[in-house]
N, C-alpha and C positions, 0 to 999 in steps of 0.2 A: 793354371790359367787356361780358359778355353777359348780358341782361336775363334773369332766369328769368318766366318764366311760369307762374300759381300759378292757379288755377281753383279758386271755393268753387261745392260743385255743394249737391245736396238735393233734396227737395219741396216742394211748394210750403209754404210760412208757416213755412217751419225757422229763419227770421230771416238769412237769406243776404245779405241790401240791407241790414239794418239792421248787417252789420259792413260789408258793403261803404261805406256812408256814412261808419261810426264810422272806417275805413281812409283815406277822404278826406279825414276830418276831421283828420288825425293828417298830412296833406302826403302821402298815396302815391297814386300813379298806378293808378288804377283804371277797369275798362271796364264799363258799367254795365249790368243787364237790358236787353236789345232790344225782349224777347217785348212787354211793356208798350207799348211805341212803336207796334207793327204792328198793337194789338187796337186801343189806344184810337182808331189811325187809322179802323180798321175800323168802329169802334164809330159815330162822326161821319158814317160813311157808310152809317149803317143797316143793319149787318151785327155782329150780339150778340157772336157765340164764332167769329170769323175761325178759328180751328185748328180747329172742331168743323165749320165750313160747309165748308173746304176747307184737310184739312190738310197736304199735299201743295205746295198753293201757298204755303202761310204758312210750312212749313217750307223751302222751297224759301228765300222771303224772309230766312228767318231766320238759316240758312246763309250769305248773300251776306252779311251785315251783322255774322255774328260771325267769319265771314275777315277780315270786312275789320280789325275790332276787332284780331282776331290781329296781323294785316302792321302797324297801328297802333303795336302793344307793339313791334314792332323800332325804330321810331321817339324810344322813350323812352329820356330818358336816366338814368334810374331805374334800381337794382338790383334791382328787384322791381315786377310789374305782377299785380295782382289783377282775374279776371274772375269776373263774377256770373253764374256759368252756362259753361258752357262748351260746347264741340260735338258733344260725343256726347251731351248732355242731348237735341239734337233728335232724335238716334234711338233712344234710350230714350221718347220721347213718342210715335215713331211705333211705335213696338212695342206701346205703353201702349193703344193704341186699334187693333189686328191691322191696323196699313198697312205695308206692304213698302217701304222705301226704297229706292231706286236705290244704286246701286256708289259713285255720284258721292258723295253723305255719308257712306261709310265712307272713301272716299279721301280726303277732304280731313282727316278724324278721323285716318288713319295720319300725312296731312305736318303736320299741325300738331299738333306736341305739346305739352304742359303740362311745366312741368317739376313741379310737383307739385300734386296732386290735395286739397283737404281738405272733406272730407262730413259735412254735419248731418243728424241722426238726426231723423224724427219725432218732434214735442213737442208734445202735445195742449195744454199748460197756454200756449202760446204761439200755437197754432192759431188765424189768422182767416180767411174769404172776405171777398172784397170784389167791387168791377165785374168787375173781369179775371180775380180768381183765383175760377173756379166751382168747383174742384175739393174733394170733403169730406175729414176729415182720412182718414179710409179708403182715399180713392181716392190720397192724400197720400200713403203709408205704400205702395201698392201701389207708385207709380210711383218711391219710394226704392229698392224691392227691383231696378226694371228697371237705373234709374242703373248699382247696383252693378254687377246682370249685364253688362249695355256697359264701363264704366271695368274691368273686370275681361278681359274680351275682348279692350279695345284693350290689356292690359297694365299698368294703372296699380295702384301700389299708394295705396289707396285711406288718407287720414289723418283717423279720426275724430276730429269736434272733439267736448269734451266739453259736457253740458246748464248752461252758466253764464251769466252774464251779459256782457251786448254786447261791455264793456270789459276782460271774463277771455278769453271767447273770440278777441277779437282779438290779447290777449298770447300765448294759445296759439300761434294762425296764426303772428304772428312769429317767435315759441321755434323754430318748427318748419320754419318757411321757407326 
């Protein structure tokens, strides 16, 4: 049985983790945000916006940790593995801020594929910041548009999910899985 690999991408506060969880909650095998783990480390170590101090390093970090996530999902013995994020989000981020990424993140972006892609729209009425996430819902809305342009480049056709709630959108995800 081969496990598909399903990627819920977006910007930030599109409520990504909050299906991700409601997906947990329900028995599925899900790889959780990274990015969160590397800031707050960060954070502890007297360093605010690790991506904004040095984003190159943290995307470097962030890469090692969602391959690894990837190789993980072969592991499962699940029909379905949901990631919060996936790996062309890092270089949709490094675009977002004019950093040039090395060959090495688009390569690892072609061997590792998704078997399907599904994206949340920008939704003000759902919009928060918090410690980690500085970004406003504007800049939220800009780095949706880069998503696209990457998942589009690497080939993916992209599955919008619709503006519903936690419990609608995650019957969508499945419907469509």
């Amino acid at each position: 049985m081969k496990t598909k690999k399903i990627a819920i991408t977006g910007g930030p506060a599109t409520g990504k983790s909050s299906i991700v969880e409601h997906l947990i909650g329900k028995g599925f095998d899900c790889m959780k945000e990274v990015s969160r783990a590397l800031t707050l480390k960060a954070q502890k170590e007297g360093v605010d916006q690790l991506f904004l101090k040095d984003p190159l390093w943290f995307s470097e970090q962030l890469l090692e940790l969602r391959v690894k996530q990837f190789n993980e999902a072969h592991q499962s013995l699940s029909n379905l593995v949901f990631f919060d994020r996936g790996l062309i989000d890092i270089v949709a981020y490094l675009d977002y801020i004019n950093c040039e990424c090395s060959n090495k993140f688009k390569l690892e972006c072609k061997k590792n594929r998704y078997d399907k892609v599904f994206i949340l729209n920008p939704w003000k009425a759902i919009y928060t910041q918090d410690n980690e996430r500085y970004e406003t819902f504007k800049q939220s809305t800009e780095i949706h548009k880069l998503l696209v342009k990457w998942y589009n480049y690497f080939d993916y056709k992209l599955i919008e999910v619709p503006r519903l709630s936690v419990e609608e959108r995650v019957a969508f995800i499945l419907e469509n899985s």
